[in-house]
BASE-566727 format. One record per residue (C-alpha): z, x, y; residue number from 1. Coordinates in Angstrom, 3 decimals, padded with zeros to 6 digits. Each point is the difference from the previous one (the first is absolute). Example, Ala and Ser with C-alpha at 12.3 -4.5 7.8 and 13.67 -1.06 7.14 Angstrom:
2
{rec {007.800; 012.300; -004.500}; 1};
{rec {-000.660; 001.370; 003.440}; 2};
//
This chain:
481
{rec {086.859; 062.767; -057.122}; 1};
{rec {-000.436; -000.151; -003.710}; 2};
{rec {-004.034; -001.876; 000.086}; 3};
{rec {-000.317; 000.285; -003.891}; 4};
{rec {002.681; -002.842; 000.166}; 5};
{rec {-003.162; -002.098; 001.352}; 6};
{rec {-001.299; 000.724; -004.460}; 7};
{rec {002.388; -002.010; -000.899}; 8};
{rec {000.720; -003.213; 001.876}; 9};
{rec {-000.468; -001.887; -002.746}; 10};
{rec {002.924; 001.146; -001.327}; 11};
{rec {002.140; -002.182; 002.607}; 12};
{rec {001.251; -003.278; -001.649}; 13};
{rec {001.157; -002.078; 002.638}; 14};
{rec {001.481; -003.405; 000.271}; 15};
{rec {-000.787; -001.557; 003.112}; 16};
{rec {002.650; -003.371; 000.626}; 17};
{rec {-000.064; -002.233; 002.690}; 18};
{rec {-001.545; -003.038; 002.066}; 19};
{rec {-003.815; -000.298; -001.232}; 20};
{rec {-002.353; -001.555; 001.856}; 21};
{rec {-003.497; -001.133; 000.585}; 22};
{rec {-002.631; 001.443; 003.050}; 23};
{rec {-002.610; -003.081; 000.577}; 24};
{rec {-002.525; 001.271; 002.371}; 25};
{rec {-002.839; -002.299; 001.302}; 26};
{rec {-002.805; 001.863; 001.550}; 27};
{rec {-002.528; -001.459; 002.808}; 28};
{rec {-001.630; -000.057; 002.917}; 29};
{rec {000.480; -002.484; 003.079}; 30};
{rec {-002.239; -000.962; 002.571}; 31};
{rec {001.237; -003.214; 001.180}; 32};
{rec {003.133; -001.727; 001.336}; 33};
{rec {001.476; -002.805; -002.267}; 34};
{rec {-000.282; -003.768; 001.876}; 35};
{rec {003.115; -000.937; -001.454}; 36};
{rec {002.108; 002.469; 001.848}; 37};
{rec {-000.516; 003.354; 001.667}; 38};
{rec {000.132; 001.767; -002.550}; 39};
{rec {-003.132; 002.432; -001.800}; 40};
{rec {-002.320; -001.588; -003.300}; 41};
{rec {-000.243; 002.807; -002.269}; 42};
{rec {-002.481; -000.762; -002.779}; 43};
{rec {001.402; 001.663; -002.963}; 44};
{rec {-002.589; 002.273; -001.593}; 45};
{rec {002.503; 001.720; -002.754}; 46};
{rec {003.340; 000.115; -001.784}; 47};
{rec {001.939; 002.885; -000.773}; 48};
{rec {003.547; 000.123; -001.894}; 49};
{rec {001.812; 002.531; -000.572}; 50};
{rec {003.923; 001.267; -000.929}; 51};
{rec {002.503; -000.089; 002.282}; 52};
{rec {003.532; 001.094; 000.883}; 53};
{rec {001.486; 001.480; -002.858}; 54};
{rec {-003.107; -000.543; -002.149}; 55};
{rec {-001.990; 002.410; 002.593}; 56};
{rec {003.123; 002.396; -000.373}; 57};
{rec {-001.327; -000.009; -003.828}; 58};
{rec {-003.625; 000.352; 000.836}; 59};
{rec {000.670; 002.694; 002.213}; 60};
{rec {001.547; 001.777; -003.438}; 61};
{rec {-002.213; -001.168; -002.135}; 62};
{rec {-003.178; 001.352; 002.293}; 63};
{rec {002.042; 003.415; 000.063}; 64};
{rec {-000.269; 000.260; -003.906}; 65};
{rec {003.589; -000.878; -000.360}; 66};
{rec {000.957; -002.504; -003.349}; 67};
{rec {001.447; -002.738; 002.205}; 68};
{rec {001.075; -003.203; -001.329}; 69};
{rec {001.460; -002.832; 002.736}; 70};
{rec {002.503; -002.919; -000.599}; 71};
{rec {000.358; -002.640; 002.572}; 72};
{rec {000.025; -003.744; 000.769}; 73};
{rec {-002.854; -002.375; 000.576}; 74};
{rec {-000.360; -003.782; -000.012}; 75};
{rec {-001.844; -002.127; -002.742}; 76};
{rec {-002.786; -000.144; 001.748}; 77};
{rec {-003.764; 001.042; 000.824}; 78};
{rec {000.708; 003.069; 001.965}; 79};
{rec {002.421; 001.377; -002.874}; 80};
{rec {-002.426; -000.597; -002.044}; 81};
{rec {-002.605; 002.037; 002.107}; 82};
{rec {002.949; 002.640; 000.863}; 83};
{rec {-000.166; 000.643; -003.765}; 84};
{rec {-003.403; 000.674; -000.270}; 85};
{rec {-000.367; 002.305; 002.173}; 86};
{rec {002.776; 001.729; -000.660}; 87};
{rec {-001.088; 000.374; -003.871}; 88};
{rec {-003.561; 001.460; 001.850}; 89};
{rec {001.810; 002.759; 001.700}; 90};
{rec {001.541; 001.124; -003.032}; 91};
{rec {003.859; -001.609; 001.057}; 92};
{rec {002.134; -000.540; -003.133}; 93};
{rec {001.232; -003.042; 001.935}; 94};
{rec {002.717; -001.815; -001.507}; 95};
{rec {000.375; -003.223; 002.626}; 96};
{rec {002.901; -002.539; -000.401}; 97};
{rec {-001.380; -003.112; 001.060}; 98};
{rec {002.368; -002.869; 001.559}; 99};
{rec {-000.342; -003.849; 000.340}; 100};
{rec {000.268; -001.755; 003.153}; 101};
{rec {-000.921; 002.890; 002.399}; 102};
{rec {-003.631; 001.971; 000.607}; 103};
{rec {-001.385; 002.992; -000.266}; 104};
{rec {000.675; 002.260; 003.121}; 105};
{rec {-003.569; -000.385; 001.718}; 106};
{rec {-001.046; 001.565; 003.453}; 107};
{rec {-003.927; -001.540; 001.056}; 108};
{rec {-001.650; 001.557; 002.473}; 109};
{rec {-003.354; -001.827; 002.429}; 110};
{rec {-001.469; 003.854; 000.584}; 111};
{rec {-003.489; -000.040; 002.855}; 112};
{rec {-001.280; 002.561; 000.672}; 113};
{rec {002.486; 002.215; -000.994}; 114};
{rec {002.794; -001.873; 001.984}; 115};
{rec {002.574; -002.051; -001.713}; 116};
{rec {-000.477; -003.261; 001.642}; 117};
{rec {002.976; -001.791; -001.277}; 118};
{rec {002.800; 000.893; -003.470}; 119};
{rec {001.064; -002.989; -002.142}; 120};
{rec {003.176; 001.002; -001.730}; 121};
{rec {000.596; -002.094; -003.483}; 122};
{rec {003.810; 001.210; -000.988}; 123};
{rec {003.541; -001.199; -000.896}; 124};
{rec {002.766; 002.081; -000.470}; 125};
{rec {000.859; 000.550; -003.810}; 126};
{rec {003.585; -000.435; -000.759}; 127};
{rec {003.091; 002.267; -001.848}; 128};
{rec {-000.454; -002.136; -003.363}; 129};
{rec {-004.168; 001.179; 000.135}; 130};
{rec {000.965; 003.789; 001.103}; 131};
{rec {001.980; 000.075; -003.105}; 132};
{rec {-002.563; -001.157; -001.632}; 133};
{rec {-001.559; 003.282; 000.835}; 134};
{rec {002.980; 002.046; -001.112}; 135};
{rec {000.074; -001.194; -003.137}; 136};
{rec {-003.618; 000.909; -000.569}; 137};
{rec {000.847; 003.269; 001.437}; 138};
{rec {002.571; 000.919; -002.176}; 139};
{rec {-002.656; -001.027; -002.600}; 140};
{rec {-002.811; 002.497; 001.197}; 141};
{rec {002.134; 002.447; 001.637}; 142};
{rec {-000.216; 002.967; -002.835}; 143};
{rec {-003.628; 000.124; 000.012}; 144};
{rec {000.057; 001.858; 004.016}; 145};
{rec {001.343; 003.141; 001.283}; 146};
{rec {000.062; -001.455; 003.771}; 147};
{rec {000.937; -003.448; 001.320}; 148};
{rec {-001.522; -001.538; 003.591}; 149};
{rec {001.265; -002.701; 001.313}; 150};
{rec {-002.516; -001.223; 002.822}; 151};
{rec {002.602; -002.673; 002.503}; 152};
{rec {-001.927; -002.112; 002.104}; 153};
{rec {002.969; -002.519; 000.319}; 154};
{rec {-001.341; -002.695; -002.030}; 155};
{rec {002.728; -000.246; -002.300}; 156};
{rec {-001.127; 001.762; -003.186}; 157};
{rec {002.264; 002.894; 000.755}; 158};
{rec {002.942; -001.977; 000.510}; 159};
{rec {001.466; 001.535; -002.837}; 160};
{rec {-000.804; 003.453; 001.141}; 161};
{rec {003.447; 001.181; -000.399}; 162};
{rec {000.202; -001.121; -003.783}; 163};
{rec {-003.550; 001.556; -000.288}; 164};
{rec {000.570; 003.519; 001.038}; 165};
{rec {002.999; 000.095; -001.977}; 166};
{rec {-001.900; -000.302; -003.388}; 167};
{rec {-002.283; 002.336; 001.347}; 168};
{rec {002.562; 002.731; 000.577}; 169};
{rec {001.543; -000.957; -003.585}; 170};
{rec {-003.055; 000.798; -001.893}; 171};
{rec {-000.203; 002.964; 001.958}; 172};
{rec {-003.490; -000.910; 002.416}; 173};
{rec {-000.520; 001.242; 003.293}; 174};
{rec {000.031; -002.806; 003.223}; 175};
{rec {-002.042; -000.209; 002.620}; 176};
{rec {000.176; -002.959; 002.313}; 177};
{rec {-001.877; -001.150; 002.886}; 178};
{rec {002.496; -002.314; 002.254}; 179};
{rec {-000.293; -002.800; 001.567}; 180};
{rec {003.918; -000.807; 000.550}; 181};
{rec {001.441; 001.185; 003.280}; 182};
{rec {003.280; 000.949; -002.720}; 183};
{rec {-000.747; 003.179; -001.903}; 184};
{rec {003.117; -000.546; -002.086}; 185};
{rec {-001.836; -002.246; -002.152}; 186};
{rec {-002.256; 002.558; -001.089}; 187};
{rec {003.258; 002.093; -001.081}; 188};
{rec {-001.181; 002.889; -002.971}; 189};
{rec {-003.290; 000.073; 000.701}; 190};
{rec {-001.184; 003.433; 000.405}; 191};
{rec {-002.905; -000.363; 003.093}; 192};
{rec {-000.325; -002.665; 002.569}; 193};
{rec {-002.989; 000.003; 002.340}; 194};
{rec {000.875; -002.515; 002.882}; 195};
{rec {-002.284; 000.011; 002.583}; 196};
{rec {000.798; 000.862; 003.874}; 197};
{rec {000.785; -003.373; 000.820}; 198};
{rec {001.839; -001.020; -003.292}; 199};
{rec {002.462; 003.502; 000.812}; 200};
{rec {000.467; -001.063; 003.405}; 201};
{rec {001.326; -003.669; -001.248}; 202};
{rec {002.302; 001.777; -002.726}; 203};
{rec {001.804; 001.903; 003.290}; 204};
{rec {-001.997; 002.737; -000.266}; 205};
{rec {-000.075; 001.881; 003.334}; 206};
{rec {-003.784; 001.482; 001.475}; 207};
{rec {001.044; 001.308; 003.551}; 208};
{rec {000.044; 003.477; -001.316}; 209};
{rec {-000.815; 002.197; -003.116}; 210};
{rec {003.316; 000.601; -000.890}; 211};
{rec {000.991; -003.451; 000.746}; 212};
{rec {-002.747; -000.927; -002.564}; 213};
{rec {001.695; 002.380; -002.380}; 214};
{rec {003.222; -000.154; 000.544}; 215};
{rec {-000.580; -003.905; -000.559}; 216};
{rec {-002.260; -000.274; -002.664}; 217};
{rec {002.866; 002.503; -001.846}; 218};
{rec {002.739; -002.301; 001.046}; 219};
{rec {-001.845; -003.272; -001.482}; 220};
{rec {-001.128; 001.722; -003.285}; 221};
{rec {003.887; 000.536; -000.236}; 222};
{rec {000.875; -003.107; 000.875}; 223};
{rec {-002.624; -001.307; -002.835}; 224};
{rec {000.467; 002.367; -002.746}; 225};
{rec {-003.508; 000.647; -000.197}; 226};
{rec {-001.484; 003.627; -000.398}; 227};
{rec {-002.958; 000.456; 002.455}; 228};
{rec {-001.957; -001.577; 002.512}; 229};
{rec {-003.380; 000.238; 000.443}; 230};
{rec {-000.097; -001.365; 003.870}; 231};
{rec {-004.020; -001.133; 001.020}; 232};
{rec {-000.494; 000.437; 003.488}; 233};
{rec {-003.244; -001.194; 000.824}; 234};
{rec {-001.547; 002.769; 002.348}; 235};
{rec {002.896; 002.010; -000.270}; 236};
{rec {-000.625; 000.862; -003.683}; 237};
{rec {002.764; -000.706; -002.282}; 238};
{rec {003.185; 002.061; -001.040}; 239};
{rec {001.806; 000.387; -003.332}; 240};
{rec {003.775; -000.140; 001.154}; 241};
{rec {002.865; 000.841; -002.851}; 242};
{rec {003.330; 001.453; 000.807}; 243};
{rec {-001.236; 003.590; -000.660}; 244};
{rec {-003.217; -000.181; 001.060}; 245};
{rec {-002.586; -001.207; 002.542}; 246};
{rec {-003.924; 000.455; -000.085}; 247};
{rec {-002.239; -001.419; 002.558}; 248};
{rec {-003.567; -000.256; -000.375}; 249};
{rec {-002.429; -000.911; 002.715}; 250};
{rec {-002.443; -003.033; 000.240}; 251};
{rec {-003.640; 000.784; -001.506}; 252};
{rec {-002.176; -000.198; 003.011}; 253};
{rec {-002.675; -002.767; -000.926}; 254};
{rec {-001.619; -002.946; 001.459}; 255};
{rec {002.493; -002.864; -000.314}; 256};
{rec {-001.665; -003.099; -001.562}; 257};
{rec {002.385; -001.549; -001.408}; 258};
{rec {003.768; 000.463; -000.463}; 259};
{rec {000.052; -003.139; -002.720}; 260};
{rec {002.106; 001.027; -003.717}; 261};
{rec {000.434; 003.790; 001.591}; 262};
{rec {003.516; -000.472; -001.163}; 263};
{rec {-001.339; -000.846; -003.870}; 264};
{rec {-002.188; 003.105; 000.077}; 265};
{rec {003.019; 002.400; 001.202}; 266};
{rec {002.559; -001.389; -002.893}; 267};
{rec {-002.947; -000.270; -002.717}; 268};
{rec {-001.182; 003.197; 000.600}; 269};
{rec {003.369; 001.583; 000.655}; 270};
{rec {001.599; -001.573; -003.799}; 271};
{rec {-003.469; 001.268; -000.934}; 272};
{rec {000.321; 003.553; 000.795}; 273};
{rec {003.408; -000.151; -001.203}; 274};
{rec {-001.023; -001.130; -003.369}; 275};
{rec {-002.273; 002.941; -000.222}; 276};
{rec {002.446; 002.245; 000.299}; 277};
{rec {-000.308; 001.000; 003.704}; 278};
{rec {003.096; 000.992; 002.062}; 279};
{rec {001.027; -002.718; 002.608}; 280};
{rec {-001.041; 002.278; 002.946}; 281};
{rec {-003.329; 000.196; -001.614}; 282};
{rec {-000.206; -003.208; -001.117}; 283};
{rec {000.771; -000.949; 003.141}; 284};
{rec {-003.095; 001.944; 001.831}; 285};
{rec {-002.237; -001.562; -001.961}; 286};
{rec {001.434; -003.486; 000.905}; 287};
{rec {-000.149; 000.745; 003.494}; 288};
{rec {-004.105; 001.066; -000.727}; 289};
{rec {-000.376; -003.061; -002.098}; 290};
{rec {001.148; -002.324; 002.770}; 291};
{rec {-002.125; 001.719; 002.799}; 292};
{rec {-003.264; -000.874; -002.253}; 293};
{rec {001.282; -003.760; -000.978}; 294};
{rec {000.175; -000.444; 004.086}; 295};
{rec {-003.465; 000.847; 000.502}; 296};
{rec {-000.980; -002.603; -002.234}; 297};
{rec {-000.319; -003.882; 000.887}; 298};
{rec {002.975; -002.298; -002.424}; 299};
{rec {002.337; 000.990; -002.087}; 300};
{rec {-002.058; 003.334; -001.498}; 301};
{rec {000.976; 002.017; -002.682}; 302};
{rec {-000.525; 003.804; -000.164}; 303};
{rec {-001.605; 001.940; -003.072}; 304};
{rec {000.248; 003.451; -001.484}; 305};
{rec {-002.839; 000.911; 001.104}; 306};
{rec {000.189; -000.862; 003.607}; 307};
{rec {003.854; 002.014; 000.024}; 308};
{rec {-002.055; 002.585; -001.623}; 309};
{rec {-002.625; 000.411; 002.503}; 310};
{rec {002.894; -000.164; 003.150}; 311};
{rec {002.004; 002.686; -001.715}; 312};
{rec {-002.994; 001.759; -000.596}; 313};
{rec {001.389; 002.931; 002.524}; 314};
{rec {003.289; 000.275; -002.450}; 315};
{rec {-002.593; 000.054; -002.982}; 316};
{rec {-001.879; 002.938; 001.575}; 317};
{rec {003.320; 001.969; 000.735}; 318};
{rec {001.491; -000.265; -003.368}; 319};
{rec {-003.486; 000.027; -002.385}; 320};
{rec {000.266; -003.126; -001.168}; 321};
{rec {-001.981; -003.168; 000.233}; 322};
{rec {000.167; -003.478; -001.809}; 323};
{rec {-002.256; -001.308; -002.132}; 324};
{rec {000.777; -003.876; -001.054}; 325};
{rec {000.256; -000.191; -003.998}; 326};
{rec {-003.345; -001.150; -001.404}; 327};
{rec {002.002; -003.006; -001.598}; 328};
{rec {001.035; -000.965; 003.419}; 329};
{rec {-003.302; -000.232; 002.242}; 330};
{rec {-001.500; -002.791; -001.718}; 331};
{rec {003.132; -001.808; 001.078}; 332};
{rec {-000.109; 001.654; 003.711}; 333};
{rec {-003.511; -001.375; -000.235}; 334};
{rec {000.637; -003.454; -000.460}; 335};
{rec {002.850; -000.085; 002.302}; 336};
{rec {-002.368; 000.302; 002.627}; 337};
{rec {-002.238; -002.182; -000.441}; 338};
{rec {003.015; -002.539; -000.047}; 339};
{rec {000.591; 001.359; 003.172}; 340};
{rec {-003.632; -000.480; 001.275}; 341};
{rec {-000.956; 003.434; 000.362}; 342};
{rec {-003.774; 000.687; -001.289}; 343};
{rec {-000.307; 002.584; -002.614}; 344};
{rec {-003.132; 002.375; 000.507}; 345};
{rec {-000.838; 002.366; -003.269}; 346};
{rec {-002.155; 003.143; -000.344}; 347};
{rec {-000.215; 002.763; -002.695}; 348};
{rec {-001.159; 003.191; -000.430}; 349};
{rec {000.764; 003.887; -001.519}; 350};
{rec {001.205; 000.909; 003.345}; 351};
{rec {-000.104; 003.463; -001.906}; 352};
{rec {000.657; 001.978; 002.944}; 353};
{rec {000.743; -002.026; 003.123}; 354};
{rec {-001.869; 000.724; 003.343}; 355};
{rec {-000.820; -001.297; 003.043}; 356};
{rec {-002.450; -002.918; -001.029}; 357};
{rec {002.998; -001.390; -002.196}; 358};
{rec {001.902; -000.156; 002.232}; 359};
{rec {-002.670; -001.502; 002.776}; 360};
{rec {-000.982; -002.246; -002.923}; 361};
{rec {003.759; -001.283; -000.849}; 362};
{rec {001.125; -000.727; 003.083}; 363};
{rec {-003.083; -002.245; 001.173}; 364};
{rec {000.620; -001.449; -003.914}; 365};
{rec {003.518; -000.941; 000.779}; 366};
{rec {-001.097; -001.006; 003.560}; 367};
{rec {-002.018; -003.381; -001.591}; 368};
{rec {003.502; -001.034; -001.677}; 369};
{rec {003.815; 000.188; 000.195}; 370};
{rec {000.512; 002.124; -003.338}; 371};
{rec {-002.333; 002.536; -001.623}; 372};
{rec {000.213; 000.658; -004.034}; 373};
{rec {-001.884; 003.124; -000.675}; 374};
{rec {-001.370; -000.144; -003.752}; 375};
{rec {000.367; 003.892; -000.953}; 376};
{rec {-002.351; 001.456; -003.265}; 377};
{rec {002.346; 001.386; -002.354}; 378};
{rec {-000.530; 003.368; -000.967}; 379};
{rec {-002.210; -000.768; -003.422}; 380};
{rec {-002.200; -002.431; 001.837}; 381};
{rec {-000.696; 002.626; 002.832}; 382};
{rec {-000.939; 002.622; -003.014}; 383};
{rec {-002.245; -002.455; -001.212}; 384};
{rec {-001.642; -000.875; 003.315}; 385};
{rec {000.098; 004.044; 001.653}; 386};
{rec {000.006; 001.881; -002.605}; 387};
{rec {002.391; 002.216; -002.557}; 388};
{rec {001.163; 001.894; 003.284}; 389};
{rec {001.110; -003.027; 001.839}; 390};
{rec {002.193; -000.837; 001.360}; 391};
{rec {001.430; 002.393; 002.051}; 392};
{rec {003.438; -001.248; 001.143}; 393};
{rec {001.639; -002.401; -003.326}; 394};
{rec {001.126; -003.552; 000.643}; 395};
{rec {003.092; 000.326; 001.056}; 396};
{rec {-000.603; 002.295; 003.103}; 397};
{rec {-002.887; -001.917; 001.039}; 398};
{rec {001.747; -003.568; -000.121}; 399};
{rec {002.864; 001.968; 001.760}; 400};
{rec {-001.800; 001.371; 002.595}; 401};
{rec {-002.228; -003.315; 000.326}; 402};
{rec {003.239; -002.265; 000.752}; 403};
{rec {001.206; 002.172; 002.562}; 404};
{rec {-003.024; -001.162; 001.917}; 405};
{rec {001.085; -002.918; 002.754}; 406};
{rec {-003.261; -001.819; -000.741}; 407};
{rec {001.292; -000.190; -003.613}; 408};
{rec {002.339; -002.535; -001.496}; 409};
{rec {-000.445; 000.478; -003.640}; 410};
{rec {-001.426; 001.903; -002.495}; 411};
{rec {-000.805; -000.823; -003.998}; 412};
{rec {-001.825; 002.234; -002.851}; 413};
{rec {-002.842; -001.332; -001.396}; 414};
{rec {-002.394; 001.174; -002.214}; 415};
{rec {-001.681; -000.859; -003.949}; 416};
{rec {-003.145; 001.214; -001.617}; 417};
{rec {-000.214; -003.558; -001.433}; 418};
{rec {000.147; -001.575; 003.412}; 419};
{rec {-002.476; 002.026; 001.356}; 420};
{rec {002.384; 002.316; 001.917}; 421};
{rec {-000.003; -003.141; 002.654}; 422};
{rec {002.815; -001.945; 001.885}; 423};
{rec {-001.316; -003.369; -001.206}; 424};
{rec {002.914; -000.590; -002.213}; 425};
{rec {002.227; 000.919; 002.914}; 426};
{rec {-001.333; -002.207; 002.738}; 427};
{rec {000.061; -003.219; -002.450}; 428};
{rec {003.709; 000.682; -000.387}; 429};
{rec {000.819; 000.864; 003.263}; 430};
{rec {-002.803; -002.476; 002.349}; 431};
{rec {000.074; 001.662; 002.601}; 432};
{rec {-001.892; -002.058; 003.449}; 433};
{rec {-001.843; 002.655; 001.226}; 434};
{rec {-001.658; 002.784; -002.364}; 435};
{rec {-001.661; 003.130; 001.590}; 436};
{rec {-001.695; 002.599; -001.322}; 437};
{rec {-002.000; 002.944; 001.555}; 438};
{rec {-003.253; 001.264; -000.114}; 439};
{rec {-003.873; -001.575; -000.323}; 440};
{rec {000.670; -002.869; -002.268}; 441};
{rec {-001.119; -003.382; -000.203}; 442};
{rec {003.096; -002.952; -000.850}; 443};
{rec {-001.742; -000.464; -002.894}; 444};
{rec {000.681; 002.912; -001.475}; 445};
{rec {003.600; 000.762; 001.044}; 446};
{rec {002.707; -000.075; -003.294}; 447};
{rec {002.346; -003.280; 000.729}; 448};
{rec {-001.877; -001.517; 003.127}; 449};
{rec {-001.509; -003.220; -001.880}; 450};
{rec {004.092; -000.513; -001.254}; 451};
{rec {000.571; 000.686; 003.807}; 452};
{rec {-002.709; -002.620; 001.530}; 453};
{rec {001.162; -002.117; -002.816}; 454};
{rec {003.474; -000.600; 001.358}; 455};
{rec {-001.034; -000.139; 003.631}; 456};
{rec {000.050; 003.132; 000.874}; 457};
{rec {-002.320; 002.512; 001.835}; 458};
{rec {-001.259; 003.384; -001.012}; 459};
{rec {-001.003; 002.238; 002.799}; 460};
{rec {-002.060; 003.643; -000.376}; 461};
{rec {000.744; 002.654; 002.369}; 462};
{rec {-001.661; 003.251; 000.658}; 463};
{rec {000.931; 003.273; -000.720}; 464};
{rec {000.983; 002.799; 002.295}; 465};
{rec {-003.234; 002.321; 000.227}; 466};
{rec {000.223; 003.404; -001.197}; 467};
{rec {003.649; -000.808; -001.711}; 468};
{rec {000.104; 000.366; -003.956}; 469};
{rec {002.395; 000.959; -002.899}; 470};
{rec {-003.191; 002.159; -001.160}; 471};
{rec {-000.682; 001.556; 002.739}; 472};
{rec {003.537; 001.046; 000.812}; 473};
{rec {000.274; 001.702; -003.587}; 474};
{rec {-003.431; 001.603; 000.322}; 475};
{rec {001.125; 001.889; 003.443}; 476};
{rec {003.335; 000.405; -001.840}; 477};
{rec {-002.497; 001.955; -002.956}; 478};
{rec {-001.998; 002.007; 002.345}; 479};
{rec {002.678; 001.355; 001.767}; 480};
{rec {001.983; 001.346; -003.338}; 481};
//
């Protein structure tokens, strides 16, 4: 597997088309039977939107590093309206056709604690006049992308599909759909399809065997004049199926939590991969690992870099490689998850030569929080701080050998004689909700905790391992020489 694709993810421009959506979620607890009708109160302590169907699809892209823009159909309404926003906030190039007389595709769901008590479903199918409404914007957009998606969730965006994938193959992009049709002939010159086990068995697919599978899945590519299949088969893995070859890849073994948009994550990261320059049977690994990680999550999740990065962390060791996100991009991984909820806990140091209190120290950092950011000295402010003979491993290896840590999500330079060698600037831009630091200090004196306590954060002070130091370690290192 080529993992220095995993560099350049950004270079994957990806247009994601199909039947957009908004995820209403309202969140509370219930302790009482209504007395209108037996049926729970919930009081309703919180909102959350967020993209769905085809928009998620993009999301999924866009949280991958991939330049994703979306076209689709909403209503003239309040939820477009919202759809849009949030879309512009995940960094979507979102290019939405909006229709009279029908709404915005809306699915709300009454969530206690953590069950979904009931789903109110706001939709009408869009017609052929509005889907060509989307191929017309298509052709408009279509030379800016490599790779074209088109997310089908039978809601009648897509009902010019066949048009569709025909200008795609013209200006010479490759297709990937995800079906919803029972009729893979409508998807005809697309180059990957990724029906799910169900969706196969309803296009006359055949499971009672292996070979059945194959010798079926062959027979209805065929049939379809479509390339490859990329078949998801819940805890059977998934298998990529063309006429020449088959490749089967087991099921990641992790706690289930949720099987919600597992389907968006496989074909995001899949196109993804793809765009990066992977091979399909790699591409298609890392799809498979992407999906067992969006499971284990409660919604529709998306998966980042980093998280791929720390499951493949086994291929990275083999093959002396590891990722490191690009500085330009972790701000951006930052604030993704803090849309997503997740608390960001931050911590610096020289971490000059890494030992057992960092690591003790890290992980109980990262334990207070969903995502640690590790601010990192450079190598001029360590110099400054140590000495001329400091430090002893540069930058790069010890931000490399930092993010291969578990504990640690991210790490970013710092470091100016005019700031005081401090993080200060650093935790303003990235406000963090929990700051740590180690060693005897008082709050008060800590670089960024008023900016911290300002927000409504906390700043917590841990100790030290005993006996552990850089120092030390390089003075036994001295006296043995």
């Amino acid at each position: 597997m080529d993992l220095a694709r995993l560099q350049h993810l950004n270079k994957a421009r990806v247009l994601v088309v199909g039947d957009v959506m908004l995820d209403r979620y309202w969140l509370g607890d219930t302790g009482r039977i209504s007395p209108e009708a037996p049926v729970p109160v919930v009081k309703v302590s919180s909102l959350e939107d967020k993209a769905g169907g085809a928009a998620n699809v993009a999301k999924n892209v866009a949280h991958l590093d991939g330049k994703v823009g979306l076209l689709g159909l909403i209503g003239q309404d309040d939820i477009g309206q919202t759809l849009e926003r949030i879309l512009e906030s995940e960094n979507i190039h979102s290019q939405l056709v909006s229709v009279t007389g029908l709404p915005t595709i809306a699915k709300m769901r009454v969530i206690s604690r953590h069950q979904q008590v009931v789903r109110l479903d706001l939709e009408e199918t869009f017609t052929q006049a509005h889907s060509r409404l989307l191929l017309e914007k298509l052709q408009q957009v279509i030379d800016d992308y490599d790779y074209v998606l088109f997310s089908d969730y039978n809601k009648g965006a897509l009902s010019a599909i066949q048009e569709m994938i025909t200008v795609a193959k013209a200006a010479g992009k490759v297709v990937l759909v995800d079906p919803k049709s029972s009729d893979f002939s409508i998807y005809k010159g697309a180059d990957f399809i990724t029906p799910n086990l169900n969706e196969f068995k309803l296009a006359g697919g055949e499971v009672k065997s292996e070979e059945a599978l194959t010798v079926s899945a062959r027979k209805l590519l065929a049939e379809a004049g479509v390339d490859a299949m990329l078949l998801t088969r819940s805890e059977q893995g998934m298998s990529l199926i063309s006429q020449t070859e088959k490749h089967h890849f087991a099921a990641q073994v992790r706690e289930v939590s949720d099987v919600t948009g597992a389907g968006d994550t496989v074909i995001a990261t899949l196109t993804t991969m793809l765009g990066a320059g992977m091979d399909a049977k790699d591409a298609v690994e890392v799809a498979n690992i992407a999906a067992g990680i969006a499971v284990s999550k409660l919604g529709a999740a998306t998966v980042t870099p980093e998280e791929l990065s720390q499951k493949l962390g086994q291929y990275l060791i083999e093959n002396g490689e590891h990722y490191q996100a690009p500085l330009d991009d972790v701000h951006q991984h930052i604030a993704f998850a803090k849309r997503n909820g997740e608390r960001i806990v931050f911590t610096n140091g020289c971490f000059d030569i890494l030992h057992a209190g960092h690591v003790k120290y890290l992980a109980q950092a990262k334990a207070m929080g969903d995502k640690l950011v590790v601010g990192l000295n450079n190598d001029e402010s360590i110099s400054r701080l140590k000495g001329a003979d400091r430090p002893i491993n540069p930058l790069d290896e010890r931000a490399m050998v930092l993010s291969a840590l578990a504990s640690v999500d991210w790490v970013i330079p710092f470091g100016s004689e005019a700031e005081g060698d401090t993080p200060a600037e650093l935790i303003a831009q990235l406000s963090p909700d929990i700051l740590v630091k180690g060693g005897d200090y008082k709050v008060s004196e800590i670089a960024g905790a008023e900016h911290v306590l300002s927000t409504g954060g906390r700043v917590e002070v841990l100790d030290f391992l005993n006996g552990c130091s850089t120092s030390n370690i390089i003075k036994k290192a001295q006296a043995t020489e």
